[in-house]
N, C-alpha and C positions, 0 to 999 in steps of 0.2 A: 594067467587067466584066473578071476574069483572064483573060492571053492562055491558053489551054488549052498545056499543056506536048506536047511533040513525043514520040513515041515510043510503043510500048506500056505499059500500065497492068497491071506485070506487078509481083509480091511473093516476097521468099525471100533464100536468103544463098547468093552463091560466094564459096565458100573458095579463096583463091589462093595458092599457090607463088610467093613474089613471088622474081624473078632479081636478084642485085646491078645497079646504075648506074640503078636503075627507081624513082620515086619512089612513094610512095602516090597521089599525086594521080592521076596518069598511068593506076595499075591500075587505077582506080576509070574513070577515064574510057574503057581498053578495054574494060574488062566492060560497062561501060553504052553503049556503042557495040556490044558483039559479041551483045547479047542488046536491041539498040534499046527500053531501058527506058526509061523516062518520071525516074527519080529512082534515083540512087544515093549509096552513101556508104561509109566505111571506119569500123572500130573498134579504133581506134588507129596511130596513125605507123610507119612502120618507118623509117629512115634509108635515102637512094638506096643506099648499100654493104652493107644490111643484106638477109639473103634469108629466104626463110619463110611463115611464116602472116600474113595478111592478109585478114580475113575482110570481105565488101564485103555490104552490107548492102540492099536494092530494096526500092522505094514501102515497104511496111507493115513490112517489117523494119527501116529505117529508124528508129522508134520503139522496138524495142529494144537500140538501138545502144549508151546508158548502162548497159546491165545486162553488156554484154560490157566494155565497158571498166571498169567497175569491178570484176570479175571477177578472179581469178589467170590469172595468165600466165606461160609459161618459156620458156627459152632457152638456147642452149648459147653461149658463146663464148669467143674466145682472148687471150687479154694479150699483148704484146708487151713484156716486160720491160727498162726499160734506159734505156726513152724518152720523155719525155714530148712531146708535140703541144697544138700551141694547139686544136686541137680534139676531143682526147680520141679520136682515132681514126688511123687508118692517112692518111686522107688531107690532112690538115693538119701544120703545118710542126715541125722537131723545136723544142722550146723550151729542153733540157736533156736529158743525156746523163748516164749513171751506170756506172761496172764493176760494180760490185755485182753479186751474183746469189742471193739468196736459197737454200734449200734448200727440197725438199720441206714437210720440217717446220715450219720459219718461215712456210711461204705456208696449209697446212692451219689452223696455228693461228691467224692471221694473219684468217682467214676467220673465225671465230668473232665478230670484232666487226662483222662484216656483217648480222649474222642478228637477227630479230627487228624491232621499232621501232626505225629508225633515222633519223638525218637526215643530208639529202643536199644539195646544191650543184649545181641543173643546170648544165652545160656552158655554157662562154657563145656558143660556138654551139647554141645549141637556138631553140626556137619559144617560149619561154617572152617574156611579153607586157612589156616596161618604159617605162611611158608611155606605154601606146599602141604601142608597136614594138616588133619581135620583134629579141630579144636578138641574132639571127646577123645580124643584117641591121645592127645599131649596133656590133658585130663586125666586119665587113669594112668597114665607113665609117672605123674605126681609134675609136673611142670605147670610151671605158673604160667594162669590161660589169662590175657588182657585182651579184651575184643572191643572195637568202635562202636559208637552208638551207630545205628542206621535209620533211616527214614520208613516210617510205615504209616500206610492210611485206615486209620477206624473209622468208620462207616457208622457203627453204632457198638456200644457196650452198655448193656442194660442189665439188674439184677429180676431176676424171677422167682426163686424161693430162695428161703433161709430157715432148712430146715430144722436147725441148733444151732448154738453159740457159736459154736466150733467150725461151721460151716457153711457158705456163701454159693447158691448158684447163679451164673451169670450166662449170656452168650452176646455174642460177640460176629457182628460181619466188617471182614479188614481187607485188606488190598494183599500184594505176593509180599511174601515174605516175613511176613508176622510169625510171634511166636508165643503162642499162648501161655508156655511156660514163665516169661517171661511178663508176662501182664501181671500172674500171680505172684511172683515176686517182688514187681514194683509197686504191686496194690499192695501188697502187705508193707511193704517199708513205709509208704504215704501212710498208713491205717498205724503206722508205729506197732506193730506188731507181730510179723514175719506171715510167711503164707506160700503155700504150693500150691500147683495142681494134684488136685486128689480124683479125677477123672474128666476124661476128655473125648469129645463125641463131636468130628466133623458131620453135618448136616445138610450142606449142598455148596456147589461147588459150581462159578460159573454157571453155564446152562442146565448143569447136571444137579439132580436131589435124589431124594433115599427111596422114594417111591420107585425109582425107575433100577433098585438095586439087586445084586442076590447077594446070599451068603456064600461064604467057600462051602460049605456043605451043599447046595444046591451044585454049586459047580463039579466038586464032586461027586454025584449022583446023576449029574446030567453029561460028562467028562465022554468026549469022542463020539457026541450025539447031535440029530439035527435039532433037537429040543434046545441042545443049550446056543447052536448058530443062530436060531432062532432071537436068543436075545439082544444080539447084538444091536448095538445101535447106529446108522452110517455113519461114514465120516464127516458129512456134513453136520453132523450135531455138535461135532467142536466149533464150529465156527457160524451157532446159532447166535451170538454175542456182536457180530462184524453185520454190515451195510450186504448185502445180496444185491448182485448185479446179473443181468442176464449176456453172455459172450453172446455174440452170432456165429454160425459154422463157420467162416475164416479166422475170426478171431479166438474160438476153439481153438483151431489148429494151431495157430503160430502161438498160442498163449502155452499150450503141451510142448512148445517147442523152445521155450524160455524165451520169447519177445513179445512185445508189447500187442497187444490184440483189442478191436472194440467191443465195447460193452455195449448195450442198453441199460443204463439205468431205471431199477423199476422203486427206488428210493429214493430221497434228496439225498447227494453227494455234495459233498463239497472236493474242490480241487485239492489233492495232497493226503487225503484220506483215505484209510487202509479197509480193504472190501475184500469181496472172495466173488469169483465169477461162477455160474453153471451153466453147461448145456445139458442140454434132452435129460435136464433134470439131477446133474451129477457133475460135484465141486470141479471145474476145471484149475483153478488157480486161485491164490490169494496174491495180492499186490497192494498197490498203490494205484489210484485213480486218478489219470491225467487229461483233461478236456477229451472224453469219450472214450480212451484209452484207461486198461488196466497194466499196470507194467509188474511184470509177476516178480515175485520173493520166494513162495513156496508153486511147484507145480504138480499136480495129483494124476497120476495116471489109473486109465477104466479098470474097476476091480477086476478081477477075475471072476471068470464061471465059479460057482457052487459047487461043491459036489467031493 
């Protein structure tokens, strides 16, 4: 028999303000300590020096945590022109130093071969997995880190101010798995000149943006209260991004029951496309959509009472 997990059996998403030196794991474990939830989780990493959107995901939200991360996402941040780091950011060591200084004009056009399908080189400090082990960790052992290029979509990378020689801001909306340290890298080699992130600020996420955020100090301040329940957002806000169909109560049923149930579509669907069903107003399932039929992948069960 499973040990029953600790905590309330509580469902929904806080969006967090994540503070630089803070890692993702950490927020996830304040939130789920400050709101004594039974299961939590994030959608997607943000780097400890990195600040921003961080959206954390409870018990039934949980399950749409792949529709966020696959989702668009942006970000504003700064180059540090001049310098390159072994870990593509401010806090690792200089590897290579340049006078160069690019102009406006060379960096704007300079971005052009950023945008669209591109392929990238994560950092070899990153999480990315080699043999079983994560590339930062075969990085500070001193072992030599060679990672594949991988495919990521830029949406857009534009510069915004240039507030000295020395410094470049930009921002950036990409597809999963991008990594902006890694943009500054490769802009600075294009730009013949080296270049890191010198700060980094995710800005919205999917569905989710910073207006609808708190800070950990808010959370802490509001911690085992109905003020801070109150913020939460339903589950269904992961999967404002998806086609919304309407189940009927049979199709309710058997869709909570892992089989294929009818919809009304109150959207154009097309045959093979991935939707999410409600009744009396609350995510029944996510699937696939087959001539009336939704045939379920994820299925969400009625939150619990409050309280």
């Amino acid at each position: 028999m499973a040990r029953k997990r600790k905590g309330r059996d509580i469902s929904g998403w806080l969006i967090v303000d994540k503070p630089r030196g803070m890692t993702s794991t950490a927020v996830v474990g304040k939130v789920r300590w400050a709101l004594d939830a039974q299961k939590a989780g994030h959608a997607g990493t943000l780097d400890p020096e990195a600040t921003g959107l961080l959206a954390v995901a409870l018990g039934e939200a949980t399950k749409t945590v792949p529709y966020i991360t696959d989702a668009l996402k942006a970000y504003t941040f700064t180059v540090r022109l001049g310098q390159a780091t072994n870990t593509d950011d401010a806090e690792g060591e200089i590897t290579a130093q340049s006078a160069a200084r690019p102009d406006d004009a060379a960096i704007k056009e300079a971005l052009h071969g950023f945008v669209g399908q591109i392929e990238q080189v994560p950092p070899k400090y990153s999480a990315v997995k080699i043999d079983g082990q994560r590339a930062y960790k075969l990085a500070r052992d001193g072992e030599e880190v060679a990672l594949a290029a991988r495919p990521l979509w830029v949406e857009e990378l534009v510069m915004t101010d240039r507030p000295d020689a020395d410094h470049v801001a930009l921002e950036m909306t990409c597809g999963k798995g991008g990594y902006v340290r890694a943009i500054a890298r490769d802009l600075g080699e294009v730009l013949g000149c080296h270049g890191h992130v010198a700060a980094l600020r995710r800005i919205w996420s999917g569905p989710f943006d910073l207006d609808q955020a708190v800070t950990t100090d808010q959370i802490d301040a509001l911690a085992r209260s109905p003020d801070l329940d109150a913020r939460l957002l339903p589950v269904e806000a992961g999967l404002a991004d998806l086609p919304r169909l309407t189940a009927t109560e049979e199709g309710a049923v058997r869709l909570r029951n892992g089989n294929p149930g009818m919809v009304l579509p109150s959207v154009e669907i097309a045959y093979g496309d991935t939707a999410w069903a409600a009744h009396d107003g609350q995510a029944v399932a996510v699937g696939v959509y087959r001539c009336g039929e939704l045939h379920p992948v994820r299925v969400f069960h009625p939150p619990a009472p409050r309280g």
